[in-house]
Backbone as XML, in Angstrom:
<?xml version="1.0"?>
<chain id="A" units="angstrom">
  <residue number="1" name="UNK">
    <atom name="N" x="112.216" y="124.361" z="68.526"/>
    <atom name="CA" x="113.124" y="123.436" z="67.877"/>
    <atom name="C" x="112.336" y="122.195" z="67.450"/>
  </residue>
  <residue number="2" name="UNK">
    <atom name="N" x="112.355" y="122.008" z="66.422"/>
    <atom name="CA" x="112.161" y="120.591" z="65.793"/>
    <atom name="C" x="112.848" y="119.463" z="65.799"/>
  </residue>
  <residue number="3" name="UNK">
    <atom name="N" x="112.625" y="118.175" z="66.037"/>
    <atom name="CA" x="113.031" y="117.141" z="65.803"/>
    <atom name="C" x="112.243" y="116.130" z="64.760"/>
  </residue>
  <residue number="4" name="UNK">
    <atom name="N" x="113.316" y="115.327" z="63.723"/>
    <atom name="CA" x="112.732" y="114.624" z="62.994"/>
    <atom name="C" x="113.690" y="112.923" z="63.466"/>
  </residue>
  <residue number="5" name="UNK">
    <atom name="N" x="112.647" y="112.210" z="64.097"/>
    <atom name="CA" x="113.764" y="110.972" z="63.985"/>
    <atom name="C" x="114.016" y="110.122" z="62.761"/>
  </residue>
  <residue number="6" name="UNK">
    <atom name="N" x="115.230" y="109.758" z="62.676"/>
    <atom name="CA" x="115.629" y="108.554" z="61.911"/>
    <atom name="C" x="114.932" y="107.248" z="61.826"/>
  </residue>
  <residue number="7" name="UNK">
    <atom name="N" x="115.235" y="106.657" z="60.850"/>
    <atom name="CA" x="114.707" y="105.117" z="60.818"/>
    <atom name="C" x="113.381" y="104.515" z="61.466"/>
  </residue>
  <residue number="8" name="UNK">
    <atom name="N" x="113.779" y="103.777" z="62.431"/>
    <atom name="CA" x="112.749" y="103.227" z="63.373"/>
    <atom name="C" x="112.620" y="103.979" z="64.551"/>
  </residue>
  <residue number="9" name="UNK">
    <atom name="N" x="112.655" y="104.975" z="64.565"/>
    <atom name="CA" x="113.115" y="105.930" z="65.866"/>
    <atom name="C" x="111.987" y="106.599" z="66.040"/>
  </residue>
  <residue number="10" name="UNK">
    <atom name="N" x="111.388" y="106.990" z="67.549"/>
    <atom name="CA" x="109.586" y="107.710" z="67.285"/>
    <atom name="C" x="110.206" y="108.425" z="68.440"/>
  </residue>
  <residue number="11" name="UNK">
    <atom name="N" x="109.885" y="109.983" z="68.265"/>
    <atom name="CA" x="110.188" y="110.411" z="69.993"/>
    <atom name="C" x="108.108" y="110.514" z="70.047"/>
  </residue>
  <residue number="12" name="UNK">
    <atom name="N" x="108.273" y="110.643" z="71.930"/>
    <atom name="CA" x="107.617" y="110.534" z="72.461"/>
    <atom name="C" x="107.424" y="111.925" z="73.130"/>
  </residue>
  <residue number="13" name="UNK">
    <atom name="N" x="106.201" y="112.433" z="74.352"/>
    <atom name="CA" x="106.131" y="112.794" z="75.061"/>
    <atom name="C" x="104.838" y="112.208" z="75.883"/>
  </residue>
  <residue number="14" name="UNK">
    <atom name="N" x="105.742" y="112.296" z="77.437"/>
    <atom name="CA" x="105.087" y="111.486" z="78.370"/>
    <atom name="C" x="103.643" y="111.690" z="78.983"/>
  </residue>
  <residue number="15" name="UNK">
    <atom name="N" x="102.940" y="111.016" z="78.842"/>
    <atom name="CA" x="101.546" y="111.322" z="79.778"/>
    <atom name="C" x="101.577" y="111.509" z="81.439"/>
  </residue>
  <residue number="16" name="UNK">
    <atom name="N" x="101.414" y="112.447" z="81.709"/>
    <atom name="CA" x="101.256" y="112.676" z="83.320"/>
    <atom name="C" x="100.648" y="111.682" z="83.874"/>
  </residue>
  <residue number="17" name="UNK">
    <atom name="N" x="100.775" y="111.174" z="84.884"/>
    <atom name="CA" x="100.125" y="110.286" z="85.714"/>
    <atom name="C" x="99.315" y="110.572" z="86.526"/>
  </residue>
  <residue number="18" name="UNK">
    <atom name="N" x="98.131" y="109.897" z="87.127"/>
    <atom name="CA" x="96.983" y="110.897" z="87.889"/>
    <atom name="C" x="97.784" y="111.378" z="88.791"/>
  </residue>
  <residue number="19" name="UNK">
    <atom name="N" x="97.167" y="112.151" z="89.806"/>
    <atom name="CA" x="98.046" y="113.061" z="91.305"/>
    <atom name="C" x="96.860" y="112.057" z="92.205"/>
  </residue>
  <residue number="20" name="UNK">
    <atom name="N" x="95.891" y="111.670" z="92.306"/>
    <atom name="CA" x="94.803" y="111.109" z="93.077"/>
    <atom name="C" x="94.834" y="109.585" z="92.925"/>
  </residue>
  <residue number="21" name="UNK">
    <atom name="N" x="94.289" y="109.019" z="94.096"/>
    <atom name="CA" x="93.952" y="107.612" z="93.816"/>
    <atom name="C" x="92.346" y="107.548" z="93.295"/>
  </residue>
  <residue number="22" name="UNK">
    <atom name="N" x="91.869" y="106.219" z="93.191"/>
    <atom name="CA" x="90.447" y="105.958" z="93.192"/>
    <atom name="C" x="89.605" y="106.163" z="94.272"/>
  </residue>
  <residue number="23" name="UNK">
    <atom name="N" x="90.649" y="106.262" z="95.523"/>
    <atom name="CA" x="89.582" y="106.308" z="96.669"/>
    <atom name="C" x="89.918" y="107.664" z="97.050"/>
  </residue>
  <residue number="24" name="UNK">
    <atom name="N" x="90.130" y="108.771" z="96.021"/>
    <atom name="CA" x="90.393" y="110.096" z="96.747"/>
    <atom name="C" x="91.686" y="110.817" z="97.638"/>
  </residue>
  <residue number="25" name="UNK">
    <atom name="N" x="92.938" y="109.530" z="97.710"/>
    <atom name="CA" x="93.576" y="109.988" z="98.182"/>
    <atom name="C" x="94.640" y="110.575" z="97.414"/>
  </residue>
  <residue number="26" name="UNK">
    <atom name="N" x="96.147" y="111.807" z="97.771"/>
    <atom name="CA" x="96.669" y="112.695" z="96.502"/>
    <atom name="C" x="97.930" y="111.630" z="96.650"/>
  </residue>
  <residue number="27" name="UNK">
    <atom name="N" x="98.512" y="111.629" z="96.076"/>
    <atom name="CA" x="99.760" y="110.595" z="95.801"/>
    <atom name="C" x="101.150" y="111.739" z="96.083"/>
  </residue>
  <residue number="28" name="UNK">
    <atom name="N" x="102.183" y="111.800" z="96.583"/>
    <atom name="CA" x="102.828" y="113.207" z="96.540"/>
    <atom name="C" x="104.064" y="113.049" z="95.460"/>
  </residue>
  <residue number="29" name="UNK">
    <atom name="N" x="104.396" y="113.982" z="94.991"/>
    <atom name="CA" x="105.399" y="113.286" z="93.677"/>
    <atom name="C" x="106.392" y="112.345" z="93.886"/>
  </residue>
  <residue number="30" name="UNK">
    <atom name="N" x="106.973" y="112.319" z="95.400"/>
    <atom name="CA" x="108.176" y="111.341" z="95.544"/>
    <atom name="C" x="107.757" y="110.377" z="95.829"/>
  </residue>
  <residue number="31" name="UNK">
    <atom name="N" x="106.625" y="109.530" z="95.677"/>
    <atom name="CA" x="106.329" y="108.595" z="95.338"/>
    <atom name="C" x="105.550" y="108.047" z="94.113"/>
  </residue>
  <residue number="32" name="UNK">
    <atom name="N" x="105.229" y="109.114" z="92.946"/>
    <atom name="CA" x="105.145" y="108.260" z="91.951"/>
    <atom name="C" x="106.305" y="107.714" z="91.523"/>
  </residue>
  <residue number="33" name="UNK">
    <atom name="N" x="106.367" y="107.097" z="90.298"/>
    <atom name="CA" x="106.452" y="106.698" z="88.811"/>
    <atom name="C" x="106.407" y="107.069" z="87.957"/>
  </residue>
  <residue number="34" name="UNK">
    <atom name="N" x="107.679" y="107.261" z="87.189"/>
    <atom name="CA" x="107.644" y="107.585" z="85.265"/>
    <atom name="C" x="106.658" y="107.004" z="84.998"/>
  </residue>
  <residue number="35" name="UNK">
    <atom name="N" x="105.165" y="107.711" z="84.383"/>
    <atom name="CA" x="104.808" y="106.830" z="83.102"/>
    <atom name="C" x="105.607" y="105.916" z="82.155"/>
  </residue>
  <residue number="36" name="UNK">
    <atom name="N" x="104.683" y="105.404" z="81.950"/>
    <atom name="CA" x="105.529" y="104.123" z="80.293"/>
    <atom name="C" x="104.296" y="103.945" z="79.621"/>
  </residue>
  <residue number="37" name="UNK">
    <atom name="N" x="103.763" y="105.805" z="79.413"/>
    <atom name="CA" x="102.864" y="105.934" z="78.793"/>
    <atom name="C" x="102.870" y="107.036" z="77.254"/>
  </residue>
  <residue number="38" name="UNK">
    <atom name="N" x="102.903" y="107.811" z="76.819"/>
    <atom name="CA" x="103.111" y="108.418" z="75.923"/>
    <atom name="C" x="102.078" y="109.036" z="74.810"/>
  </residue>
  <residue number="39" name="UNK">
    <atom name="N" x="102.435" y="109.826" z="73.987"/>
    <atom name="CA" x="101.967" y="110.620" z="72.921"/>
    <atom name="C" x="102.339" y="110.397" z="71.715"/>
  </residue>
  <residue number="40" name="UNK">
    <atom name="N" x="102.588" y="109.574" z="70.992"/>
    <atom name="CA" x="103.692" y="109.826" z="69.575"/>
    <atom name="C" x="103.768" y="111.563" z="69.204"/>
  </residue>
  <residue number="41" name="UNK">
    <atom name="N" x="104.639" y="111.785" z="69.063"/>
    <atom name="CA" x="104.779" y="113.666" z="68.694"/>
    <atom name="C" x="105.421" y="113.577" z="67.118"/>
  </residue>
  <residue number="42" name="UNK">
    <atom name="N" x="106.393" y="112.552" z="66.596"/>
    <atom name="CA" x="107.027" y="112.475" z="65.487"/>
    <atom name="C" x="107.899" y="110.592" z="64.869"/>
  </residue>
  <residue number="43" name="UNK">
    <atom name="N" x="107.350" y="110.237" z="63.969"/>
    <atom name="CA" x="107.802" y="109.026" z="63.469"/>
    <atom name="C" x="108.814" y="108.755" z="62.782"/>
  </residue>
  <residue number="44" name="UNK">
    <atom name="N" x="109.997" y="108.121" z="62.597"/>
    <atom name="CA" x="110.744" y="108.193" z="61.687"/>
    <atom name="C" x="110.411" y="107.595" z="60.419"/>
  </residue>
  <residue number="45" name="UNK">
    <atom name="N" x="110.880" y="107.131" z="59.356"/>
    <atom name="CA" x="110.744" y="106.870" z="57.890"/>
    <atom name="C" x="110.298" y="105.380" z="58.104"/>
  </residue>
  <residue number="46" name="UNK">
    <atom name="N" x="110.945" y="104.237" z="59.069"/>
    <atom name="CA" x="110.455" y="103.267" z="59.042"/>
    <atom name="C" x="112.166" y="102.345" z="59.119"/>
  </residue>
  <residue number="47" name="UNK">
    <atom name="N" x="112.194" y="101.336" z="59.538"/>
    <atom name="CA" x="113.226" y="99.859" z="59.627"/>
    <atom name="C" x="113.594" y="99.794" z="58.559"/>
  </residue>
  <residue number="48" name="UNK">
    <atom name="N" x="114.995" y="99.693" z="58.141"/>
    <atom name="CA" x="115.707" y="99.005" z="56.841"/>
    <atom name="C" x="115.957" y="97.785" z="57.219"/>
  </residue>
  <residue number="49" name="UNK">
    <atom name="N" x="115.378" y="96.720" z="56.107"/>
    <atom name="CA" x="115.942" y="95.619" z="55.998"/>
    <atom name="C" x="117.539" y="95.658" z="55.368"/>
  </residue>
  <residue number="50" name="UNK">
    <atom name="N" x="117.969" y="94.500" z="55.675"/>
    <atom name="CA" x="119.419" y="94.045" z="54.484"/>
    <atom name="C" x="119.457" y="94.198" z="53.654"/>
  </residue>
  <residue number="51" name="UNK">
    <atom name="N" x="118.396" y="93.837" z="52.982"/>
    <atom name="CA" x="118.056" y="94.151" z="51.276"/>
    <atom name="C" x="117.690" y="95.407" z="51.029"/>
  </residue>
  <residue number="52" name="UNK">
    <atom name="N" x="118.091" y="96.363" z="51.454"/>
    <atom name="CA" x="117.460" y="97.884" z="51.003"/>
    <atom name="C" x="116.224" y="98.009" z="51.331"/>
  </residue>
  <residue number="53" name="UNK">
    <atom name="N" x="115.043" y="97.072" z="51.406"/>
    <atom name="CA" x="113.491" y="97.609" z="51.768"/>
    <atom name="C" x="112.966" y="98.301" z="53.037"/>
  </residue>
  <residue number="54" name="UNK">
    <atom name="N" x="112.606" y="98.891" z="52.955"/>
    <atom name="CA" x="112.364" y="99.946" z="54.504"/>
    <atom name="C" x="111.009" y="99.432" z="54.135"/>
  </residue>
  <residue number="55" name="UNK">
    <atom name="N" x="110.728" y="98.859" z="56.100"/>
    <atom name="CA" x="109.146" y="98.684" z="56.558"/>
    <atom name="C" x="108.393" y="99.610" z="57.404"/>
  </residue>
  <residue number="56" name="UNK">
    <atom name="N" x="107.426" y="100.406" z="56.504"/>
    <atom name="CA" x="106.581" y="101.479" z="57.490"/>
    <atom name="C" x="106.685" y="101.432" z="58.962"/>
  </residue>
  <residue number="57" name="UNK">
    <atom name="N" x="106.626" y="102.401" z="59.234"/>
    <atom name="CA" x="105.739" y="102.713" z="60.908"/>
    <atom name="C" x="104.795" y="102.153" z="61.238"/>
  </residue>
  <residue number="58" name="UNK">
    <atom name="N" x="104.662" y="101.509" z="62.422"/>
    <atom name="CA" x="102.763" y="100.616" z="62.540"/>
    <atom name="C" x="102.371" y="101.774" z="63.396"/>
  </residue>
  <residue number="59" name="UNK">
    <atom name="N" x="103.233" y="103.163" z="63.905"/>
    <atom name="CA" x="102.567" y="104.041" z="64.674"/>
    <atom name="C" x="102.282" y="105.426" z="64.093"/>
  </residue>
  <residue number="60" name="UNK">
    <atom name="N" x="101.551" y="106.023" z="64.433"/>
    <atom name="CA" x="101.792" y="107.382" z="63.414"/>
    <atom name="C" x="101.337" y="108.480" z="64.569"/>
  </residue>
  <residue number="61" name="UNK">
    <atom name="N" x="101.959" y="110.080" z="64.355"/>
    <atom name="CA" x="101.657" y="110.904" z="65.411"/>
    <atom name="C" x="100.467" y="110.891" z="65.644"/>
  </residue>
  <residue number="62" name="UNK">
    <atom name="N" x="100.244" y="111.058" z="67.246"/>
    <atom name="CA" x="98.931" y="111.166" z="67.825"/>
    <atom name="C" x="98.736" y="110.092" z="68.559"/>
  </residue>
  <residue number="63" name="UNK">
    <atom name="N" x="99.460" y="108.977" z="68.201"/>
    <atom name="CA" x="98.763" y="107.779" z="68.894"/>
    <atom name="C" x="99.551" y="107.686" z="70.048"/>
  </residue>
  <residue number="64" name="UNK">
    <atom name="N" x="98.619" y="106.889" z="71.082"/>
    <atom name="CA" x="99.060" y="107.088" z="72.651"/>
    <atom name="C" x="99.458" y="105.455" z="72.684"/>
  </residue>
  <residue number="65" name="UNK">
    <atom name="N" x="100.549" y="105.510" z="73.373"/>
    <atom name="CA" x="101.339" y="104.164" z="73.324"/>
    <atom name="C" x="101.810" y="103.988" z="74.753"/>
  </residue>
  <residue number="66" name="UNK">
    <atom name="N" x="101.986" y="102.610" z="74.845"/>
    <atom name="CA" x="103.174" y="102.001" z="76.024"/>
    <atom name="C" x="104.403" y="101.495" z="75.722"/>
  </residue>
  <residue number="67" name="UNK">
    <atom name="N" x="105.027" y="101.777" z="76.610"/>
    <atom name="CA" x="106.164" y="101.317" z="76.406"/>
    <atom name="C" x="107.391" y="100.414" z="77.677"/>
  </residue>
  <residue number="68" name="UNK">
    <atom name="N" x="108.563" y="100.461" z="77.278"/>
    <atom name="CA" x="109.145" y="99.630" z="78.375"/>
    <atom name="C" x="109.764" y="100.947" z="79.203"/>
  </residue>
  <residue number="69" name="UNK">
    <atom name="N" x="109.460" y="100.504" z="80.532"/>
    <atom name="CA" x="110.435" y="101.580" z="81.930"/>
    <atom name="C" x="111.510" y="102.226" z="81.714"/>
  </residue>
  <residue number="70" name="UNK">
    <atom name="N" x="112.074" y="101.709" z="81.119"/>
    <atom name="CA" x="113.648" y="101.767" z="80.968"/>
    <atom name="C" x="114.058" y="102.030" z="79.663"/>
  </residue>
  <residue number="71" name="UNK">
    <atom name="N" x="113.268" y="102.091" z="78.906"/>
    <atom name="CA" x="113.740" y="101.868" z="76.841"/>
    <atom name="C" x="113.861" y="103.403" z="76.626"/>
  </residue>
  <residue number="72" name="UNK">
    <atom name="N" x="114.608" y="103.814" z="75.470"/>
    <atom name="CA" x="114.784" y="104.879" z="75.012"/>
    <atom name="C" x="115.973" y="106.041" z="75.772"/>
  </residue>
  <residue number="73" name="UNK">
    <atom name="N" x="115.746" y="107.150" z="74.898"/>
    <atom name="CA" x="117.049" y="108.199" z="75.304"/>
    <atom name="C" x="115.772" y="109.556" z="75.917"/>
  </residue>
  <residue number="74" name="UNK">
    <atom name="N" x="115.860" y="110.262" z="76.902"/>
    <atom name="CA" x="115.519" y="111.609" z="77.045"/>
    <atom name="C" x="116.271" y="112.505" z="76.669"/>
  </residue>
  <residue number="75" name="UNK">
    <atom name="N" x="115.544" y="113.635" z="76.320"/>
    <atom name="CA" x="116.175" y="114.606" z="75.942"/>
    <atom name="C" x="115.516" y="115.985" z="76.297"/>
  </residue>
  <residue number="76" name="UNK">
    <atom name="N" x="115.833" y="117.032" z="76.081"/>
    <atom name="CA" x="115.176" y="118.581" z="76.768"/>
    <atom name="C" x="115.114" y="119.258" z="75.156"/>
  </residue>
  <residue number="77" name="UNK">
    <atom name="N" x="113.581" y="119.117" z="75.175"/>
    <atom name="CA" x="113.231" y="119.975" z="73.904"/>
    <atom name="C" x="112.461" y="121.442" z="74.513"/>
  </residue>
  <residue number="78" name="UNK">
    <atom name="N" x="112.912" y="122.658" z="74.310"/>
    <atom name="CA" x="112.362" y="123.952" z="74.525"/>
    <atom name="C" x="112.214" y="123.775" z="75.699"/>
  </residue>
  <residue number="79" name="UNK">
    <atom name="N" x="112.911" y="123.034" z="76.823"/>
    <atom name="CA" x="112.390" y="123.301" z="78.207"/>
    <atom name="C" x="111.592" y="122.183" z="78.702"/>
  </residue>
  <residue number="80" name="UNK">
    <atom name="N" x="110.987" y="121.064" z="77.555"/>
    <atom name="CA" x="110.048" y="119.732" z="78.198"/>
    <atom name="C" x="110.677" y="118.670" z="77.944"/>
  </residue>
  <residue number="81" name="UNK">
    <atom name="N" x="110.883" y="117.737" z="78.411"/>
    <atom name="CA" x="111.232" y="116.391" z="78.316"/>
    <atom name="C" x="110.789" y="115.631" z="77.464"/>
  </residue>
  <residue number="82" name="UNK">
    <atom name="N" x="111.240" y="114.699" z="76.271"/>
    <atom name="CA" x="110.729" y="114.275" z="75.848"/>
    <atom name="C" x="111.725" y="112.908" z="75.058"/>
  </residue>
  <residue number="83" name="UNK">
    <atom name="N" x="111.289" y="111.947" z="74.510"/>
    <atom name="CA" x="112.180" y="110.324" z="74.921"/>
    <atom name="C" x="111.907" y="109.828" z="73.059"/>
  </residue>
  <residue number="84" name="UNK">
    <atom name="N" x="112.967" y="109.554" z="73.033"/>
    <atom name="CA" x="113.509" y="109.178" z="71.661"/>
    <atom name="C" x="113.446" y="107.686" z="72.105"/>
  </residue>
  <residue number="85" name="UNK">
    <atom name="N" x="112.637" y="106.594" z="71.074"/>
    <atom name="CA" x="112.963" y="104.836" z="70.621"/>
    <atom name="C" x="112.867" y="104.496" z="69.872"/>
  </residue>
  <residue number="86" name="UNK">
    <atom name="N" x="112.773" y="103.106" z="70.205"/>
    <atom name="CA" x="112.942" y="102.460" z="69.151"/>
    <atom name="C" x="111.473" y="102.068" z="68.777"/>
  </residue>
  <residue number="87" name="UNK">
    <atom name="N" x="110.981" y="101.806" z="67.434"/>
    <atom name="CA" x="109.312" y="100.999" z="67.133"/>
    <atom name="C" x="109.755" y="99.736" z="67.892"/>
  </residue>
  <residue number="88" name="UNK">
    <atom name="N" x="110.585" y="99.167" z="67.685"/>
    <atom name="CA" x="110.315" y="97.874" z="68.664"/>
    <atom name="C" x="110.291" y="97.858" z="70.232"/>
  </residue>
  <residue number="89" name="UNK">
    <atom name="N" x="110.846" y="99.210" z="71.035"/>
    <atom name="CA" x="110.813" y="98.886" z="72.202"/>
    <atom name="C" x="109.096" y="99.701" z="72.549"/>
  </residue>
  <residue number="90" name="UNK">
    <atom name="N" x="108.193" y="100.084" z="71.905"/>
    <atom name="CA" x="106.875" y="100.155" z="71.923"/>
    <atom name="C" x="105.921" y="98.942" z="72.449"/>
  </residue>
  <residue number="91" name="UNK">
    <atom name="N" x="104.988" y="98.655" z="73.294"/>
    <atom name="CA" x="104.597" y="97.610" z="73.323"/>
    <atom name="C" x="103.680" y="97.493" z="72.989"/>
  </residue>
  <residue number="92" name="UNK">
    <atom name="N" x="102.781" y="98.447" z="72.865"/>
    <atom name="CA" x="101.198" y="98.671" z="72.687"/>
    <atom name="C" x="100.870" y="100.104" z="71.983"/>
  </residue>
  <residue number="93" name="UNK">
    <atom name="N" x="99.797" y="100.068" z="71.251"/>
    <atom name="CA" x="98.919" y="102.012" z="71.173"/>
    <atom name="C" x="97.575" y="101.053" z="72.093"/>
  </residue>
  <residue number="94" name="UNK">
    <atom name="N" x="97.356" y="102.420" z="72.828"/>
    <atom name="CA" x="96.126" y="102.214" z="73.625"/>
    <atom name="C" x="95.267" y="102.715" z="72.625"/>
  </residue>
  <residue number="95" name="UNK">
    <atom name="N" x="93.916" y="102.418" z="72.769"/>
    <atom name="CA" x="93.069" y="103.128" z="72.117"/>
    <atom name="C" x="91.573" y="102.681" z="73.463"/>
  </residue>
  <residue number="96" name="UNK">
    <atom name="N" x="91.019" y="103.914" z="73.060"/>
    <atom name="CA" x="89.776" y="104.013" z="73.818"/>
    <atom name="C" x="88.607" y="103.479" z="73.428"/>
  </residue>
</chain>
């Protein structure tokens, strides 16, 4: 199944979080944390202004982003999880 978002809308899919610490120890899942890390997988068209002008995407698929804890909708695509937002609730693209 495909998804194409609307407007300012980017779904995501989440980056796993390590299972290990730095000093070797395994973390067990009921104590991580959701990432508020991500993949861009699909962009929408871009923000309408009032005046009819739509402003590009500053993200485009591929790029690995942060985001806020709490922002966006999940949803179950083919069986994986994956989180519909907003370009503004984005905070960052990481880059290496």
């Amino acid at each position: 199944m495909n998804v194409k978002p609307l407007q300012d809308r980017v779904l995501l899919k989440r980056v796993e979080s390590e299972t290990r610490t730095k000093g070797g120890l395994y973390i067990p899942d009921t104590a991580k944390e959701k990432p508020a890390e991500g993949i861009v997988l699909a962009v929408g068209s871009g923000k309408t202004l009032d005046g009819g002008e739509t402003i590009a995407p500053q993200v485009k698929e591929g790029d690995r982003v942060l985001f806020g804890k709490y922002s966006g909708t999940e949803i179950k695509l083919d069986g994986e999880e994956r989180i519909i937002i907003r370009e503004d609730d984005i905070l960052g693209i990481v880059t290496e």
